[in-house]
C-alpha positions as CSV (number, residue, x, y, z in Angstrom):
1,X,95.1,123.3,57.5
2,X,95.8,120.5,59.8
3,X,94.5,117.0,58.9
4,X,91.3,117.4,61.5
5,X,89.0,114.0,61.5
6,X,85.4,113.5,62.2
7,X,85.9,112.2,66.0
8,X,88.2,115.1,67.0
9,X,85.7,117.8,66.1
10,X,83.1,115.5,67.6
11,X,85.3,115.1,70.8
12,X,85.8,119.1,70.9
13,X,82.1,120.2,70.2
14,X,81.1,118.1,73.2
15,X,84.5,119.5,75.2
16,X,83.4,123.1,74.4
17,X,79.7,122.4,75.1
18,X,80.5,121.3,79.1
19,X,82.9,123.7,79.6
20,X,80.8,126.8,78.2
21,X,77.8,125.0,80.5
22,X,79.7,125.5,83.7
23,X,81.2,128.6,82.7
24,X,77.7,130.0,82.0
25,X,76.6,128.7,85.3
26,X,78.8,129.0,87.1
27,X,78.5,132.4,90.4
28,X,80.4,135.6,89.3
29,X,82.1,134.4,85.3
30,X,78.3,133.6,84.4
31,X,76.8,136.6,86.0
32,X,74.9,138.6,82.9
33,X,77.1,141.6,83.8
34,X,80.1,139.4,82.5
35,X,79.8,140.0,78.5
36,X,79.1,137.4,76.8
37,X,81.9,138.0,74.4
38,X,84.4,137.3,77.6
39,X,82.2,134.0,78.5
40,X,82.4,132.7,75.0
41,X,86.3,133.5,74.8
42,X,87.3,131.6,77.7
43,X,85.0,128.8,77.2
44,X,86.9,128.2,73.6
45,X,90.4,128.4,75.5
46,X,89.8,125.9,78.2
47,X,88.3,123.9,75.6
48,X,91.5,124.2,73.3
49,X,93.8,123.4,76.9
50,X,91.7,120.7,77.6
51,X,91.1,119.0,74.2
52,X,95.0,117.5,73.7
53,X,94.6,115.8,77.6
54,X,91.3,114.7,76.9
55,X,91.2,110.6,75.7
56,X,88.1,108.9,74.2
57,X,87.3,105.3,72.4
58,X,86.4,106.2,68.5
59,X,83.6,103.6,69.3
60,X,81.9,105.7,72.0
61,X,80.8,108.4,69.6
62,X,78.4,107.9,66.8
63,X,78.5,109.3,63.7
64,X,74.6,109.6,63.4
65,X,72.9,112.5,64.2
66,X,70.5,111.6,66.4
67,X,73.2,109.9,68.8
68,X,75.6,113.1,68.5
69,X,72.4,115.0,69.4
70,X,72.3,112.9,73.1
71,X,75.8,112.7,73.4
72,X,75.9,116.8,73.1
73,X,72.6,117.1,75.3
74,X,74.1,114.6,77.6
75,X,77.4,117.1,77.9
76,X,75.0,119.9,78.6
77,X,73.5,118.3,81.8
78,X,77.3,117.3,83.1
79,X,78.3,121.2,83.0
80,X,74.7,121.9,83.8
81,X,75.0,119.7,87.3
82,X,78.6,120.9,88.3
83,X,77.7,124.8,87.6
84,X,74.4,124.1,89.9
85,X,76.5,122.8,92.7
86,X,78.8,125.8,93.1
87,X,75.4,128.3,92.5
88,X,73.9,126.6,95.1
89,X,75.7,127.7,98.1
90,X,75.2,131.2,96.5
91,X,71.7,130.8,96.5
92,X,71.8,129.0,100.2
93,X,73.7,132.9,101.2
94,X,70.7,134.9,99.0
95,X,68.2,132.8,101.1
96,X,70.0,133.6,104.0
97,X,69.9,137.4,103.4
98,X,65.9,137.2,102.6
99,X,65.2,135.8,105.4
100,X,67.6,138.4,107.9
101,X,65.8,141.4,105.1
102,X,62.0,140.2,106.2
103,X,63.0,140.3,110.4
104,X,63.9,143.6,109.7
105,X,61.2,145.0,107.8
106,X,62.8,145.6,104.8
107,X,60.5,142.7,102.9
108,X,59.8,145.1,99.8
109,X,63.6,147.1,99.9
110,X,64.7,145.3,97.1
111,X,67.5,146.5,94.3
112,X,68.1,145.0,91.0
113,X,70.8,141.9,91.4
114,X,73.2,142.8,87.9
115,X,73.9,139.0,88.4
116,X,70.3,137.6,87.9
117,X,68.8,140.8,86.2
118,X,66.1,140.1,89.0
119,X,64.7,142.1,92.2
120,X,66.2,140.6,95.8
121,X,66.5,142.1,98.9
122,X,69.1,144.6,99.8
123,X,70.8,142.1,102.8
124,X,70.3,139.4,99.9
125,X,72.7,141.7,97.7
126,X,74.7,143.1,100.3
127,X,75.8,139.0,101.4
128,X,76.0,137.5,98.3
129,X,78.8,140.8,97.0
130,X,80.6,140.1,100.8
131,X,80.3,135.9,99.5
132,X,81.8,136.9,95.7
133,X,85.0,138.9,97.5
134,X,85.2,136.0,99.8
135,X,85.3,133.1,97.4
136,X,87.4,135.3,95.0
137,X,90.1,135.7,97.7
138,X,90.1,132.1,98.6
139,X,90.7,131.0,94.8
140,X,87.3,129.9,94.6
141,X,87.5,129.7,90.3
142,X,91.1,128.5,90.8
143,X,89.1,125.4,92.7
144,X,86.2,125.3,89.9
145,X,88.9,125.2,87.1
146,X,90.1,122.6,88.4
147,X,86.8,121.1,89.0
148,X,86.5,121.5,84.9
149,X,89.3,119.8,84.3
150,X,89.1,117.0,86.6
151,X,85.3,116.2,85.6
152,X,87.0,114.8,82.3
153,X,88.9,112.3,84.0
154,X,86.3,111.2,86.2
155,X,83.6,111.2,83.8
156,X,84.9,111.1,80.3
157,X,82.4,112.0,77.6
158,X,80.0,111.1,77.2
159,X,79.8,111.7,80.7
160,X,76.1,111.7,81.6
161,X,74.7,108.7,84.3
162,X,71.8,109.9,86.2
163,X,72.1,107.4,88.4
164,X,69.6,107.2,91.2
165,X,73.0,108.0,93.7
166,X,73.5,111.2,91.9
167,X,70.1,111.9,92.0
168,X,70.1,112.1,95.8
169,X,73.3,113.8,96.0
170,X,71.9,116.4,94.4
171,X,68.8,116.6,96.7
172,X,71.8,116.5,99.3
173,X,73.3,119.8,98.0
174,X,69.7,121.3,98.1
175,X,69.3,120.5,101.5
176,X,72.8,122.1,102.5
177,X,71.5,125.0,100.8
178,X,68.3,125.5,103.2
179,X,70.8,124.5,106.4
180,X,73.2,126.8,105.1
181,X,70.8,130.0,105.0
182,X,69.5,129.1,108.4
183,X,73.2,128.7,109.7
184,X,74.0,132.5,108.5
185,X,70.9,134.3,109.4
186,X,70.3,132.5,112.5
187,X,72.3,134.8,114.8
188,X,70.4,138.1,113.3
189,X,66.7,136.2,112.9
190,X,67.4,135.4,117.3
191,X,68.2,138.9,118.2
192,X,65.3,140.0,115.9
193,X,62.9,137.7,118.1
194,X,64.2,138.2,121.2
195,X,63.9,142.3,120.4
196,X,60.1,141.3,119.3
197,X,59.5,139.7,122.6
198,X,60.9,143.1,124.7
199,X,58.5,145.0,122.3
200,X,55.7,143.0,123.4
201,X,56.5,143.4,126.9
202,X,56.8,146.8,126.7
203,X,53.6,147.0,124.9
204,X,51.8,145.2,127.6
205,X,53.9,146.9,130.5
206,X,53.5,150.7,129.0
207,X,50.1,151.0,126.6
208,X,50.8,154.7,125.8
209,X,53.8,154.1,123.7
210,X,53.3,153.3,120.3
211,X,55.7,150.1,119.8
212,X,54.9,150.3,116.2
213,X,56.4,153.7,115.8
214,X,59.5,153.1,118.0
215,X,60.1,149.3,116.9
216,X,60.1,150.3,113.2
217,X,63.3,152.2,113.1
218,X,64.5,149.9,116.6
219,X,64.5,146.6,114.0
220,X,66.7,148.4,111.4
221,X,69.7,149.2,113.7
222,X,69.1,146.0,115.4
223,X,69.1,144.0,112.3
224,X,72.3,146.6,110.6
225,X,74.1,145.6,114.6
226,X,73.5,141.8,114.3
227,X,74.6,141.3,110.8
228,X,77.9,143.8,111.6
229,X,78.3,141.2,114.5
230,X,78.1,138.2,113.2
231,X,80.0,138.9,110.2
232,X,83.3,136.8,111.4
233,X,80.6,134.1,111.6
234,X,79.6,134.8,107.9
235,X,82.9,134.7,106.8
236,X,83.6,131.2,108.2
237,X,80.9,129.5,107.5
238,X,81.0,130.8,104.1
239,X,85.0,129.9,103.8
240,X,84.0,126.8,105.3
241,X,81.5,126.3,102.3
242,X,84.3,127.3,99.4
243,X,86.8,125.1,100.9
244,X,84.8,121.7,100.7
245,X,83.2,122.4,97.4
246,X,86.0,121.2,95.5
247,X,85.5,117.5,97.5
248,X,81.7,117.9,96.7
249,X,82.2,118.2,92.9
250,X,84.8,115.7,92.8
251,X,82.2,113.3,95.2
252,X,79.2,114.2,92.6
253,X,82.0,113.3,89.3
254,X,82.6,110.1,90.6
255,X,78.6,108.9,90.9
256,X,78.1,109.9,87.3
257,X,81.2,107.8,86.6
258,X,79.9,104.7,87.8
């Protein structure tokens, strides 16, 4: 058995606990549909990777356990802020689909999300699967690997400064979320309103046709056209996303570092 000493377990409990944070947390590997058995594995091979690289004063750890209780909570909230950054433009795309999913009338269409093991709208579903493929063909968990191991040279453990600066960055990411959703179903939500508009003037123009009847089934293909069409859109905005994530992270590491 090798010669292990008290601050090398210390240092890889608090190693395994970010990494299986962000792992857990993280879009698509932390999805509930992933077994946990396959979460748990890779969290405890990262952690073996990462622990030779990883450096750390003997004097920052204690050897109480109250202290190793806040230094391990403390490496909960860094994996628990870096895996809420990447599901947040996840959630800014669900948001996105809700929003197209109520124009069209399909507010109470909803299938079970395997992700969430929660009920969301059918457009919801259908963009954040079109999202997954995207960020998995751009090398999206390449970037967030990366992200894992690069959170340890910005902020070493313990790690965890919530700082009023990282505070706000987060409220930042929130609000990219809410612009983000608006930026992908804004094409769809302005063909959906400029269609309501025709009904009404055909409503006014031509009382004996029943608008509710005919703009039922008119808002469906409308809605099914504008979200084929402004797919390209989807897909660049989106890319646009995944590719500056990797800066965001790295931007949010370096708060908590100071």
């Amino acid at each position: 058995m090798p010669n292990i000493t008290l601050e090398q377990a210390q240092l890889f409990i608090l190693i395994f606990l970010r990494v299986s944070t962000i792992i857990v947390l993280v879009p698509i590997l932390g999805d509930a549909s992933v077994p946990v058995r396959v979460k748990g594995g890779l969290s405890i091979l990262i952690t073996s990777l990462l622990f030779p690289f990883v450096k750390l004063d003997a004097s920052a750890l204690g050897f109480d356990v109250a202290t190793l209780f806040l230094r391990m909570a403390g490496e909960v909230m860094v994996g628990a802020v870096i895996g809420f950054t990447v599901r947040l433009v996840f959630a800014g795309i669900q948001l996105a689909g809700q929003l197209v999913g109520f124009q069209m009338g399909f507010a109470i269409v909803n299938v079970i999300d395997p992700a969430n093991s929660a009920q969301v709208s059918i457009i919801a579903e259908f963009l954040y699967l079109v999202a997954a493929l995207l960020f998995l063909s751009l090398n999206g968990h390449h970037v967030f690997i990366g992200a894992i191991a690069e959170s340890f040279r910005l902020a070493p453990p313990p790690g965890l400064h919530l700082t009023g600066p990282v505070l706000q960055g987060l409220m930042t990411f929130m609000k990219d979320m809410f612009e983000l959703a608006l930026k992908i179903g804004a094409p769809v939500i302005a063909m959906m309103f400029f269609m309501s508009v025709g009904l009404g003037l055909v409503a006014r123009t031509v009382p004996q046709i029943n608008v509710f009847i005919v703009g039922f089934p008119l808002q469906i293909a409308v809605g099914l056209i504008g979200i084929g069409l402004a797919m390209p859109f989807f897909v660049t905005i989106a890319g646009r996303c995944f590719g500056s994530l990797e800066r965001s992270i790295h931007g949010l590491l370096r708060l908590m570092s100071v």
